[in-house]
N, C-alpha and C positions, 0 to 999 in steps of 0.2 A: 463332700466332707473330707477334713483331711484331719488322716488318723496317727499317731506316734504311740508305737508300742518300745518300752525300756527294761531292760532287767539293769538294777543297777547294780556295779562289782562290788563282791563280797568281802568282807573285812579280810586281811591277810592270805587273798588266793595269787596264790604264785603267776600263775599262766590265765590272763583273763579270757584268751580266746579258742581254749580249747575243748571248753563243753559251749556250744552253739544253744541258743536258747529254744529248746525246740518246743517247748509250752507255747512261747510266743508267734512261733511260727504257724502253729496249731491253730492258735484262734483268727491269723490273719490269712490261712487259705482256707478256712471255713465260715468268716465272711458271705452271705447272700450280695455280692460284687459281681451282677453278672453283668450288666453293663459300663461297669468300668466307672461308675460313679465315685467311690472311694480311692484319696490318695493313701496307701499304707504303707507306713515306713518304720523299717525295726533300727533304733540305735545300735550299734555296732561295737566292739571293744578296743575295736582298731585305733579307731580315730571320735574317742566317746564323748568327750567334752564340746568336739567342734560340729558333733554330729545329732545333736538335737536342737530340733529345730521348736521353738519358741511361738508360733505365730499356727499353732494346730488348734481345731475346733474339740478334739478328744484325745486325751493319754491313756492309754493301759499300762500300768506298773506293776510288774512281778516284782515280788518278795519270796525268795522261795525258804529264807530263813531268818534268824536273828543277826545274822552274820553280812546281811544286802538291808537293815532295817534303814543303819543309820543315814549311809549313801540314799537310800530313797527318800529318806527328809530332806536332804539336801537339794534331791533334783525338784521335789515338790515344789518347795521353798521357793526356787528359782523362777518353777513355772507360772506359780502365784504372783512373782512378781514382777514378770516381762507379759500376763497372759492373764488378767484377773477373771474373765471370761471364760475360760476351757471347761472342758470337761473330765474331769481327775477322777479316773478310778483305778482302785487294785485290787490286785488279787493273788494267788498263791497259798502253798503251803501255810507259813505264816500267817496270814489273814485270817485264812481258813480258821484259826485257833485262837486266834488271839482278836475277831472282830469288832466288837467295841474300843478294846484300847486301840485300836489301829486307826480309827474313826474320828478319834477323840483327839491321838496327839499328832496326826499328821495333818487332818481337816480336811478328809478326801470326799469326795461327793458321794461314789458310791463303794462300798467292799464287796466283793463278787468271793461266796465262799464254795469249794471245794472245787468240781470242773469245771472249766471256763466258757468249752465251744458253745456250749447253748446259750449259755447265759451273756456271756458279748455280744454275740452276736442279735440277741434281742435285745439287749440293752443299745446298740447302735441303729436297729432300725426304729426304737422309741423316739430317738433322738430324730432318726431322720424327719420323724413327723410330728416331732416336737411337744410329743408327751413326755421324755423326760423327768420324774416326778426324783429331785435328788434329796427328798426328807425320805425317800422311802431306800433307805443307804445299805441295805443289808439282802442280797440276792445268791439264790440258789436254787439249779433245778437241780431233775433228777439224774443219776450218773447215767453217760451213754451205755447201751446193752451191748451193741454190734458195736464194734471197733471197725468193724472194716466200712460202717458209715464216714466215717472222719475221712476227708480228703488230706493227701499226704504232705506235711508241712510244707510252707514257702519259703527256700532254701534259698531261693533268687532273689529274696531281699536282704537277704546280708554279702559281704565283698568273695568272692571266690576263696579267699584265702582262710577263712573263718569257718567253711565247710573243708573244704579240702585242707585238713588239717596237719603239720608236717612239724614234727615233736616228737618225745619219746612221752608224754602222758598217760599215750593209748600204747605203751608198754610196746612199741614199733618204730621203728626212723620209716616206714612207708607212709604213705599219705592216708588217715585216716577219718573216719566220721561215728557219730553216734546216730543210734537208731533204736527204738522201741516198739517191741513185741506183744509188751503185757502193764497193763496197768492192776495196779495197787500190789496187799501182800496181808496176809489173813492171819498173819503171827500177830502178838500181843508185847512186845520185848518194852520193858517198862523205860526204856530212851528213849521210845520212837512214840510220835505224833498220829495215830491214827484218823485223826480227824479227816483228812482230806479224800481219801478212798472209802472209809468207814470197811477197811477190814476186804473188800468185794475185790476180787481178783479174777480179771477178766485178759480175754487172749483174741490176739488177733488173729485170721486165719494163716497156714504159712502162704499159701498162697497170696494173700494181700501182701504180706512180707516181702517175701519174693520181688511182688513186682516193684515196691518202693528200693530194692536192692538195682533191681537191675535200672531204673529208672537215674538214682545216684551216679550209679557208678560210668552208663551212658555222659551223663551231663558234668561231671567232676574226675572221670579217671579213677577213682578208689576201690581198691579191690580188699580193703582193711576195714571192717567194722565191730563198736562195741555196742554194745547191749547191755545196758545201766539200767534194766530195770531190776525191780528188788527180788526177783528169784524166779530166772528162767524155768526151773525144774520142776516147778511144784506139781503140775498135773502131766502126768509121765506120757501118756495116751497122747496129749499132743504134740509134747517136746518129742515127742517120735517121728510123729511126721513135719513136726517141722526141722529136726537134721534132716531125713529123708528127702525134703524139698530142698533144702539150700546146699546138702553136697549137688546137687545139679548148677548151680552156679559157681563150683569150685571159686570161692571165696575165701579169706582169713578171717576168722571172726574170735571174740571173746565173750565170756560171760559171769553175771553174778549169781551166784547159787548159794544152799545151805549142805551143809555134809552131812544131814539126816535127809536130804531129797534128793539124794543120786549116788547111783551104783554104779558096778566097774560094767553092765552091760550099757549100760546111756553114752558113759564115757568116753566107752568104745566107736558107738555110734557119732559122738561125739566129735570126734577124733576124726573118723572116715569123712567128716563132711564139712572140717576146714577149721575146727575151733582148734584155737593155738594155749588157750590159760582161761584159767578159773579161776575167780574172785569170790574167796569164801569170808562171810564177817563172821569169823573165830571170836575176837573178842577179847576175850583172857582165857590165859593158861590155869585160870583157878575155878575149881568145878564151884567154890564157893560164891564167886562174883557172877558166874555164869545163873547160877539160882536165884541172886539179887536182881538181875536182869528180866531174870522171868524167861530166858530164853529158850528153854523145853528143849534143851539139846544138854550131850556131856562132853567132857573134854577128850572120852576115848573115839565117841562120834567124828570128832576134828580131827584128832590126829588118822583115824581110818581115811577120812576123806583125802586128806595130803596124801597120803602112801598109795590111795589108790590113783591118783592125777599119775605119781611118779610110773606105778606099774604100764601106765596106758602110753604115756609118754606126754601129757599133758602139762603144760608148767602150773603150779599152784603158786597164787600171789592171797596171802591173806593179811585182811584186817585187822589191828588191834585197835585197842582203844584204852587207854590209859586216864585216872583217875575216876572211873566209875566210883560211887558213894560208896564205901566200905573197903578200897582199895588203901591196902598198907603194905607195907615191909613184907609179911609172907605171901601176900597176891602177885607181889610185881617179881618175883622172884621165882613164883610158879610160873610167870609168861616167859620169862628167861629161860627156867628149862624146858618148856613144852616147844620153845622156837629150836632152842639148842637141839633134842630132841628129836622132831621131824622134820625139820631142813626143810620149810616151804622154799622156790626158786626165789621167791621175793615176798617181802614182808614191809606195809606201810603203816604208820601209827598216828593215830591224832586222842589227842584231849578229849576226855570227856565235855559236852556241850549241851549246856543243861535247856532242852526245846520246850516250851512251854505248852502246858496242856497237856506234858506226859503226867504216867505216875510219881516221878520223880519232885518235877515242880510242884505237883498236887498236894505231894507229902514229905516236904520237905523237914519236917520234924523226926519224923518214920527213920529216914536216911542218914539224920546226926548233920544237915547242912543248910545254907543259908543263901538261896540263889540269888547274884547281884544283879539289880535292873537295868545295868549303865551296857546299852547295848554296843557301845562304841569300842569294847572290849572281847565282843565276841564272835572269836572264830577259833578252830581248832588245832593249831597247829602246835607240836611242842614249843616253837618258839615264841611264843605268846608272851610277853613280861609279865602281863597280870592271868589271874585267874579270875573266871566265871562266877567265882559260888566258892563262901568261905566253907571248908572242911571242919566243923566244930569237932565232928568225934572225934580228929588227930594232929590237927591245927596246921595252918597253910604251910608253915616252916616247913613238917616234914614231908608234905604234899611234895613242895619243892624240890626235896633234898631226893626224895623217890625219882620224880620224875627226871633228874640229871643221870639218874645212876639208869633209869631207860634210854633214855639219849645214846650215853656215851655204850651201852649195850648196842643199839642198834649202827654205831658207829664204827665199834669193835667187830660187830659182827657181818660187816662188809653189805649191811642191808642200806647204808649210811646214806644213798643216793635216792632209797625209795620212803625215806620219813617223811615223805609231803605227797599227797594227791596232787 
């Protein structure tokens, strides 16, 4: 059988090849492929258009947001009509939330919702024997327990250059890669989608860690790793031993955390055992917007976190996020000085981005806003011409007129290079 797995690129991302798709990599060395019967091949961002191949008996298609929706109509579109025959399914984040409409305006055969290993993987041995049932469109087992069951992504089908990644993204001019430790994140923050993890935040051991580090860096040369997943720190007991384990690899590494889930002794640890920066989503400088969020943290919590990165010697790179619903005049001028303020080493900013199946979309009368459908509009960047989602309670004018006065902020304020993930 020959299989094509595609993430398609996201509306307005600067750098297409510098997060590697490693969902996709996931489901294609966890594959029952032990004879070698399966051709699998992952489209690449290299060379993306010339590198999908048309004449495959299965596609898997990541959507990991509203921001890759549009692009994966397109490539659908395509395949439908060089390939009436395939087998068209997706999955991701997106799906996960939004499965019916996904079903309905792409015309996929099957939607695979929440994790994928199991469930592709049985979905392609159905096919192998030709049970297939694609009215029955909507599949989901149950989340993996043991992480360190998952065999570690297939790195080796995508070009050298796309793993061994050589950019300033991963905040490095050395050669870097991403890697993950922990899936999901048990917060409730009324932007974010829980649908996909359902809240269950699970850890791999460091040891397994470990050995996909040293396994990398053997086959690629990188001794630069990030860790994107959404909060290294939450259960202190094992982020203990897993600095404990990887200062033994004397490695560079980074991470995402919250500034209520680490103290100046982790830090420290931290520190000892190769992490160079922390990646905190602050958010806003307004304990008001931070409450609209639902995000069970304060603004004095944040700025402790920065101050203590500085005491350790850590660099702190924090998130903001601009146009949150209720964001006006006194909000974005609270972010001004809480940046002003604590002097994170670096500071990135993106648009609020309204994900469907949050609280936000849910209530959108609650919020004073009106989220637009036209997905061809959404991504997050400040430079976005249009916006997402009318601001009824302040009207888009002065949405606008804010959002330049953060711009030329973050432009003044020498952060000007880090406004874009």
């Amino acid at each position: 059988m020959n299989i094509m797995l595609i993430s398609p690129p996201a509306l307005g991302l600067h750098d297409k090849i510098a997060y590697p798709p490693l969902g996709l990599m996931y489901l294609a060395s966890n594959l029952d492929n032990l004879e070698g019967k399966h051709s699998i091949k992952i489209a690449n961002m290299l060379t993306f258009e010339e590198c999908i191949d048309y004449t495959c008996d299965l596609y898997g298609i990541s959507i990991h947001s509203p921001a890759s929706f549009t692009s994966a109509k397109q490539i659908i579109e395509r395949i439908r009509e060089h390939n009436k025959e395939a087998l068209i399914i997706v999955g991701g984040a997106f799906p996960t939330s939004m499965y019916q409409f996904v079903k309905e305006s792409l015309k996929v055969d099957i939607v695979v919702c929440g994790e994928g290993e199991k469930t592709f993987n049985f979905i392609v041995k159905c096919y192998e024997i030709g049970r297939t049932d694609k009215n029955a469109w909507r599949l989901q087992m149950t989340l993996i327990e043991n992480l360190d069951d998952i065999k570690f992504p297939a790195r080796h089908l995508l070009p050298y250059e796309m793993i061994r990644y050589e950019g300033n993204v991963h905040h490095t001019s050395e050669p870097a890669t991403t890697i993950l430790a922990t899936r999901g994140c048990p917060y409730i923050c009324n932007f974010c989608d829980t649908t996909m993890w359902k809240r269950k935040y699970r850890t791999r051991s460091p040891e397994n860690i470990a050995q996909e580090i040293e396994q990398v860096r053997k086959d690629y040369k990188i001794n630069w790793f990030r860790f994107p997943d959404d909060c290294l720190t939450i259960n202190k007991e094992w982020f203990n031993k897993f600095c404990q384990r990887i200062k033994e690899l004397k490695i560079k590494w980074t991470m995402l955390s919250r500034a209520d889930t680490i103290n100046i002794e982790q830090l420290e640890l931290a520190k000892t055992s190769g992490c160079q920066e922390v990646f905190f989503g602050i958010e806003s400088g307004s304990q008001r917007i931070l409450d609209l969020m639902n995000k069970k943290i304060t603004v004095e919590q944040n700025a402790k976190a920065i101050q203590l990165c500085k005491e350790v010697g850590i660099k702190s790179c924090v998130y903001m996020m601009f146009g949150f619903p209720g964001e006006n005049e006194e909000s974005v001028y609270e972010t001004i000085k809480f940046l002003k303020k604590t002097q994170p080493d670096k500071s990135r900013i993106h648009q609020f981005l309204p994900i469907p199946n949050t609280q936000v979309c849910n209530n959108q009368a609650k919020y004073g806003i009106k989220v637009k459908n036209n997905f061809d509009d959404y991504w997050d960047f400040l430079d976005n011409p249009n916006l997402t989602l009318d601001y009824d309670y302040i009207g888009n004018d002065k949405i606008f007129a804010l959002r330049e006065i953060m711009k030329q902020f973050y432009i003044d304020s020498g952060y000007k290079d880090n406004l874009y993930v």
